[in-house]
N, C-alpha and C positions, 0 to 999 in steps of 0.2 A: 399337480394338476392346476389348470389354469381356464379360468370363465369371463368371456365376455357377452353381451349382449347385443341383440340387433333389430330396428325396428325393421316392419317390410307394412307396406300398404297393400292390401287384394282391393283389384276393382270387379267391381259386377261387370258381367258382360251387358245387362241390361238390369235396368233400376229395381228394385225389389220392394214389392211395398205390404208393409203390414201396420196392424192398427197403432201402432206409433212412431211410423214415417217410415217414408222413401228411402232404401240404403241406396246408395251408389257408393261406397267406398268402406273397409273393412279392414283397421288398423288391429292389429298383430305382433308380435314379440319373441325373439327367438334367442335362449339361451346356450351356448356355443361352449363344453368345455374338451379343453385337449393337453396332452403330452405328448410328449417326442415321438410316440408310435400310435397313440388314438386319440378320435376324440366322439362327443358324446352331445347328440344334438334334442331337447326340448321347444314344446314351444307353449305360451303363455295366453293362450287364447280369450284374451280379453273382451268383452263386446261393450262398447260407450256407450252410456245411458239405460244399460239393464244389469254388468257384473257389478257385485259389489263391492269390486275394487278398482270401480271406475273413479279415481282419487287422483289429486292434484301430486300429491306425493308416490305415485305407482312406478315413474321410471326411477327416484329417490331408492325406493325400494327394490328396486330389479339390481341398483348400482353398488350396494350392501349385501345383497345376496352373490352377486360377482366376486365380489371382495371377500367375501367370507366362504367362500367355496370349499377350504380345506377343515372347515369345521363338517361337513359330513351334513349326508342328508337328512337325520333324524331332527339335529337342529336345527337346519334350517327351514324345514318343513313348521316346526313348532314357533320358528320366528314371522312365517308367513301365514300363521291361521287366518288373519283376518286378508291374506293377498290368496285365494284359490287357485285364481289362473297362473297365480306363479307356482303352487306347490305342483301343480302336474306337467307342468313346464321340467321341475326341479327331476320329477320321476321319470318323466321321460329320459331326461337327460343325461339321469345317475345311468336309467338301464342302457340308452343307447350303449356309451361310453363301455359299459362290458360286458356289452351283447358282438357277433361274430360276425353281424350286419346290422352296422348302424339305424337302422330302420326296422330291425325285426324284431320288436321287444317282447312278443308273445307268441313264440314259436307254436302254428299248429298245422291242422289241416287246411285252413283260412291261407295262412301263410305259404302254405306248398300249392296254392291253387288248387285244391282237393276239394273242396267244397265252400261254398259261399255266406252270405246273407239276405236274409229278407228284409225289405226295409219298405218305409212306405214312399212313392210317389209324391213331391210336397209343389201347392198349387199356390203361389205369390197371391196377394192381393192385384186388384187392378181393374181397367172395365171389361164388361160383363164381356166381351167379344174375349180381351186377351185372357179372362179365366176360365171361359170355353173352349178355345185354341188350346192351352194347358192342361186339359181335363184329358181332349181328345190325344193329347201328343204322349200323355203320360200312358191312358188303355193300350193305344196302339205300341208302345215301348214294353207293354208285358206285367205292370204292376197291375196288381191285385188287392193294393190296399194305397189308397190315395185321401192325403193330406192337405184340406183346403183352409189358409189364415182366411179369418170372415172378422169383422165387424170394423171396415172402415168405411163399404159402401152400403147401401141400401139393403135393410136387413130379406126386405123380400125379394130384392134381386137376388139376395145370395141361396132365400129359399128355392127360389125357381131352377137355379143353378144343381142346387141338390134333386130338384123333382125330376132334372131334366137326366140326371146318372137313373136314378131309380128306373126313370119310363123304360130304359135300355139294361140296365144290367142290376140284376139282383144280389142280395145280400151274401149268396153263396158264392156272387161273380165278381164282385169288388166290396173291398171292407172303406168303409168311408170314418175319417177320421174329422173333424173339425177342431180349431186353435181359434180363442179369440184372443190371446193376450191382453186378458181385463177387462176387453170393451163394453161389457153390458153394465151395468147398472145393478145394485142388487133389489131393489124395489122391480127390474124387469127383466131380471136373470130366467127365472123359473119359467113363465110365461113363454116366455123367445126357448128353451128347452124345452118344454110341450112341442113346439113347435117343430124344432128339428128330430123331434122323437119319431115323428111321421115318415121319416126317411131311414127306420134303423141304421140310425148312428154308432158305430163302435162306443165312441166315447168324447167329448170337450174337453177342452183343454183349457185349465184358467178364464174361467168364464168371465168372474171378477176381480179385480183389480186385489192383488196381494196384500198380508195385513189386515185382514178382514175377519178375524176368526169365527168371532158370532154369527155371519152373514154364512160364510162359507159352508160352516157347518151345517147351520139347517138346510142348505142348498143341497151337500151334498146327502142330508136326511131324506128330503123330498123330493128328491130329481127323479123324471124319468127314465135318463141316460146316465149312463159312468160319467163321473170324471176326476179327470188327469188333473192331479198338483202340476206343477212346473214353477213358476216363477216365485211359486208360494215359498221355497225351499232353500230361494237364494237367503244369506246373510245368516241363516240357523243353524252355529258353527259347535255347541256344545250337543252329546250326545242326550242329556237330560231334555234338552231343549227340542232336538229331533221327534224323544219319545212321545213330547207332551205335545206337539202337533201333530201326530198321525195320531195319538187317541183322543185329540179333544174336535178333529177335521172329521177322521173316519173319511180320508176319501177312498173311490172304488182304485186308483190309481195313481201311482206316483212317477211321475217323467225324470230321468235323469240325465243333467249334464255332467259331464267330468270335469270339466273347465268352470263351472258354476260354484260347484259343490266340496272343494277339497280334494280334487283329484279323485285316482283309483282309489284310495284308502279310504277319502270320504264318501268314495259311489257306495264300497263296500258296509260300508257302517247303515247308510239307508236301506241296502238290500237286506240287510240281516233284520232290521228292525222292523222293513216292510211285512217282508214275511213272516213274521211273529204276529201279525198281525190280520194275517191273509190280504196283504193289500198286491194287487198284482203293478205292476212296474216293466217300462224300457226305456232304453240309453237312446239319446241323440246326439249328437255334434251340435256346436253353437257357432258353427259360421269358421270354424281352425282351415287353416290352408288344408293340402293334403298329408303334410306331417302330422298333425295333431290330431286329424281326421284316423288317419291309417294304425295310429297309435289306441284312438278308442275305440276304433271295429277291430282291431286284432283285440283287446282286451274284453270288450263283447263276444264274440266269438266263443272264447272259455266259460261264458255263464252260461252258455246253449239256452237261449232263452230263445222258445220258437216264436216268439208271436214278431211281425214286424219292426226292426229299429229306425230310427233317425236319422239316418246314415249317408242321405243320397245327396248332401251340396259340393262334393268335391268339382264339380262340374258349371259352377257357380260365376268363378271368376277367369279373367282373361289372363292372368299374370299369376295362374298356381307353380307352385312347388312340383316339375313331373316327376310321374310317381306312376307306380302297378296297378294303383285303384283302378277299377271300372266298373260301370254300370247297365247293366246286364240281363234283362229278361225279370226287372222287377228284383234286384238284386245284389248285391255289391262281391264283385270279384277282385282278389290280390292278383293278376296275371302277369306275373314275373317274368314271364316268357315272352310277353309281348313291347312292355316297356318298364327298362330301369328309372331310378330314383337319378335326379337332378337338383342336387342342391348347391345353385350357386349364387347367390345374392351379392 
């Protein structure tokens, strides 16, 4: 067996903005192994300036893991604890490699097009016209549960935003998620939560800025709404480490990436520790083409976790990976029937 690697850039179709800048472009990694009759395709879903192996040495380390391919995945996984996006890059790529279709690494209903996922509607930052246009476009597309990043503009533009779904549709008619990626302040966290409480809120998302434990905690003690860890989770790679954030946070929920977090193995190790805890938890994608994308909805899929996932950017950029994905009535379909996978870089 033989591994090489290969950068590919995704561009947005249009600028994407959240509380820690405008994406227009989406650098990505793809690990490539083959023999005379297969080969076995990962990808390393990195995001600059939030994974935590956003490291001056990450292609150094993609170049060694290349190289050392025939030492087997257990090893190299344990050589990459502190590189995540590469160990699920690494998983992907063991199972493509001897799976029956390359792309089908978790054979199920999902995969036969038999039934789907729920996923939430997710609303970019921007002004208040283009996050209205996006609100409208996401109802009329069929979701049900809609996903708005808030705290780059005007915290009460983004209330009125929310007053203006409620005026129309009730909590039994759309589930309203909010993300601030850090943006508030922990002196003005609680208050601004009061606040969106008024709109029955599912739940926030990282309200405050990561590494915050004492802050966080009492936040998540006194809040009127749930909220979702996410960013909190990057970099807390020992399982000791795991436990003693979720009982010293006590959040009502834990976000997870795959690409963040140690792959499937490390999603797995938070799911088990969540729920030893009652803490409820779902998966999203971090921005993966449609490879790495289709890779963690089929693996979702298997934890039949009803509540909405993260699932819906394969639609993102101009220059994806084509692929079976679609988006679907509030939902993410494998439709094999309609379009195959395309990978030619």
């Amino acid at each position: 067996m033989k591994a090489i690697y290969k950068k590919h850039i995704l561009n947005f179709k249009q600028p994407s903005g959240t509380s820690r800048g405008v994406l227009k472009t989406k650098e990505t990694w793809f690990i490539i192994l083959s023999s005379e009759e297969k080969q076995g395709i990962g990808e390393c879903g990195i995001l600059r300036g939030l994974s935590v192996d956003d490291r001056p040495d990450y292609e150094e380390q993609l170049k060694y893991t290349c190289e050392n391919i025939d030492k087997g995945l257990v090893f190299l996984l344990e050589k990459n604890i502190e590189f995540p996006s590469i160990q699920i890059g690494l998983e992907m790529a063991f199972m493509s490699f001897e799976a029956i279709d390359d792309f089908e690494l978790f054979p199920s209903k999902f995969t036969k097009n038999e039934d789907s996922i729920s996923i939430n509607g997710l609303i970019w930052m921007g002004t208040e016209a283009f996050m209205k246009q996006q609100i409208q476009d996401k109802i009329e597309a069929g979701f049900k549960c809609i996903k708005l990043k808030i705290g780059a503009i005007d915290f009460n533009t983004e209330l009125n935003l929310l007053k203006g779904i409620r005026r129309h549709f009730s909590e039994s008619d759309i589930e309203l998620r909010v993300d601030a990626n850090g943006a508030f302040s922990p002196d003005s966290a609680l208050e601004k939560l009061k606040q969106l409480s008024d709109f029955s809120i599912h739940s926030i998302e990282q309200p405050i800025k990561a590494n915050q434990f004492k802050e966080i905690a009492k936040l998540c003690e006194q809040t009127p709404l749930p909220i979702a860890l996410d960013e909190e989770l990057i970099s807390v790679f020992s399982i000791e480490n795991k436990i003693e954030l979720l009982q010293t946070i006590k959040p009502q929920y834990i976000i997870l990436k795959p690409s963040f977090i140690g792959g499937f193995n490390g999603t797995d190790e938070w799911i088990t520790l969540a729920e030893k805890q009652n803490i409820g938890w779902w998966i999203t994608s971090a921005l993966e083409s449609n490879v790495g994308l289709s890779a963690i909805a089929q693996y979702t899929y298997l934890k039949q976790n009803n509540m909405p996932q993260g699932l819906g950017t394969g639609g993102l950029f101009t220059n994806n990976i084509q692929s079976p994905l679609e988006v679907k009535n509030g939902t993410l379909q494998y439709n094999n029937n309609n379009r195959n996978w395309n990978f030619n870089l």
